[in-house]
C-alpha positions, 0 to 999 in steps of 0.5 A: 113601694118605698125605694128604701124596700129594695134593701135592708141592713145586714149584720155579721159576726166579722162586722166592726162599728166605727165612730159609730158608722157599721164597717163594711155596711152589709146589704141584703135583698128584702124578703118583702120585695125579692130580687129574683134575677140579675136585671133585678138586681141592677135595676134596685142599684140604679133605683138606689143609686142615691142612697148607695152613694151615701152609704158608700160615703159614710161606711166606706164599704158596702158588702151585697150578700145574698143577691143574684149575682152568679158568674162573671156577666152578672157582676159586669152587668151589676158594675155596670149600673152604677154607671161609673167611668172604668179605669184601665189597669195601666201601671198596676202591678197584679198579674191579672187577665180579663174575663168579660167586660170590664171585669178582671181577675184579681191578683192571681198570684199563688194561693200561699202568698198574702198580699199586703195592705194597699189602696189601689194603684196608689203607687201612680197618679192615676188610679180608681176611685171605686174598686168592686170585688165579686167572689164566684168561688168561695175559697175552701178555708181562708183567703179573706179581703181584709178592708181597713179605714185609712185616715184611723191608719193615719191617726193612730201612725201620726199618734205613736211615730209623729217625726217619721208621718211628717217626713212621709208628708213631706217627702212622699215615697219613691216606688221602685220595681223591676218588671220583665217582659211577659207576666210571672204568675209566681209573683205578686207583682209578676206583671211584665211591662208588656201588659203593664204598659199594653204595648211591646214598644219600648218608645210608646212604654216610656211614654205611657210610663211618662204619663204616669208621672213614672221613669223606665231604665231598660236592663237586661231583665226587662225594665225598672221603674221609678215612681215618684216622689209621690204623696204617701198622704192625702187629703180626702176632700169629700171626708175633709180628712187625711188618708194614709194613701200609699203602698208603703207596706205592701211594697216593703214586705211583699213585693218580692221575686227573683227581681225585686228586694222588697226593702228597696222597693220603696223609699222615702222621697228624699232616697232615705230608706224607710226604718224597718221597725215603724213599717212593720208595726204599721202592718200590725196596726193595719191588721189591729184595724182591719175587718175580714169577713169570710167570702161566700159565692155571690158576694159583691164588695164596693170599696171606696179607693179614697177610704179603705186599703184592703188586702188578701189572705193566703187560702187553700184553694179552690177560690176565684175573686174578680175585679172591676176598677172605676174612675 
């Protein structure tokens, strides 16, 4: 048997063609070579691993629909065959609370709430490569992951605001928010700081913090944070191309609660304010771009941290998407 059998491409509606490369690549079991169990289903990864390795690198995104993946113990033991190294949610700002494993809820704020374009954890120095998504309940209507491919973000941005790219280049952004003690599932970015730093010290917080490259000023709401100036591009070495790699959008138009004002979350390095009109327009070329394909139960989504910003559609429930992240 051939090690290509294991798999075979897929084609969906929602599905776009970049440079001539499918986005997201979409990865089905082979009827010839069927995957009956979750052990099966590791085993073709690691058989596999090469090619996937390739994929992930030329789409960006590599969706597996149709797999035997059913519970939250089949996606760890799925994450875990790609035997990459987990990164701990330090500094993250999405309430969120494990399941088994190395696997966590995603975002768990309200289902009315979108959330706004990002790569993941870009707002601290340390954040994941690979991030894997797995759908156990597929939503009643909405609540799609849109993906979309970050350095045609910076293209298009540095075509249309060229003076506003090379300010964001050359000053980075500053990432402010206020966080309480305990979580607040009412908010997108409801993390306190007890679980975004997994301590009550406040000694061992700052320290933590510090290691992030981040500062803390406690007040009497809990603690602010101030991250940066941290780069808002980066430089893909593996793609030898620019990434627009940043939270800019998502924290102008979607990180607020009864803390944070979300058009003082982020700024430039410099502590100039970001001009209102060039962020919002940057949405709407995020979402001219973007793919979102409807979850159905059983999918798994391997994004590529270093060339996709993804998001989350509001959506009526009843919907339950899990989260793995990997160094």
């Amino acid at each position: 048997m051939a090690r290509d059998d294991l798999f075979i491409s897929s084609q969906l509606p929602h599905q776009r063609t970049f440079d001539g490369v499918p986005f997201p690549a979409v990865l089905s079991p082979n009827p010839a070579v069927p995957l009956h169990t979750i052990t099966d289903f590791a085993d073709a990864i690691q058989a596999e691993k090469a090619s996937l390795e390739s994929l992930i690198k030329s789409s960006g995104a590599v969706l597996f629909r149709g797999l035997p993946v059913q519970t939250a113990a089949d996606f760890n033991q799925a994450v875990e065959a790609f035997r990459y190294e987990e990164l701990l949610y330090v500094g993250g700002a999405a309430p969120r609370s494990n399941v088994v494993g190395r696997v966590f809820t995603a975002n768990e704020s309200p289902p009315d709430q979108k959330i706004p374009f990002h790569h993941e954890m870009a707002q601290v120095a340390e954040f994941p490569s690979k991030l894997f998504f797995f759908c156990e309940q597929e939503p009643k209507s909405g609540g799609e992951t849109p993906i979309v491919l970050s350095h045609h973000i910076y293209n298009r941005m540095k075509e249309k605001y060229p003076d506003f790219v090379e300010k964001l280049e050359k000053h980075g952004l500053i990432y402010i928010r206020v966080l309480g003690e305990g979580d607040d599932p009412s908010s997108p970015i409801g993390r306190g700081w007890h679980s975004t730093f997994m301590t009550k010290d406040k000694a061992v917080a700052e320290e933590r913090a510090a290691r992030l490259g981040m500062k803390i000023e406690w007040t009497p709401e809990g603690a602010r944070t101030i991250m940066g100036p941290i780069p808002a591009v980066k430089f893909d070495k593996s793609r030898n191309r620019k990434i627009w790699f940043n939270s800019m959008v998502a924290a102008y138009t979607g990180w607020s609660d009864s803390r944070n004002d979300p058009t003082k979350a982020v700024k430039f390095g410099d502590g100039s304010l970001l001009p209102a009109d060039v962020v919002n327009d940057c949405l709407n070329i995020l979402e001219e771009e973007c793919v979102a394909i409807p979850w159905k139960q059983g999918d798994v989504l391997l994004i590529d941290n270093w060339a996709v910003l993804h998001s989350r559609r509001s959506f009526e429930p009843p919907r339950r998407v899990l989260a793995s992240l990997c160094k």
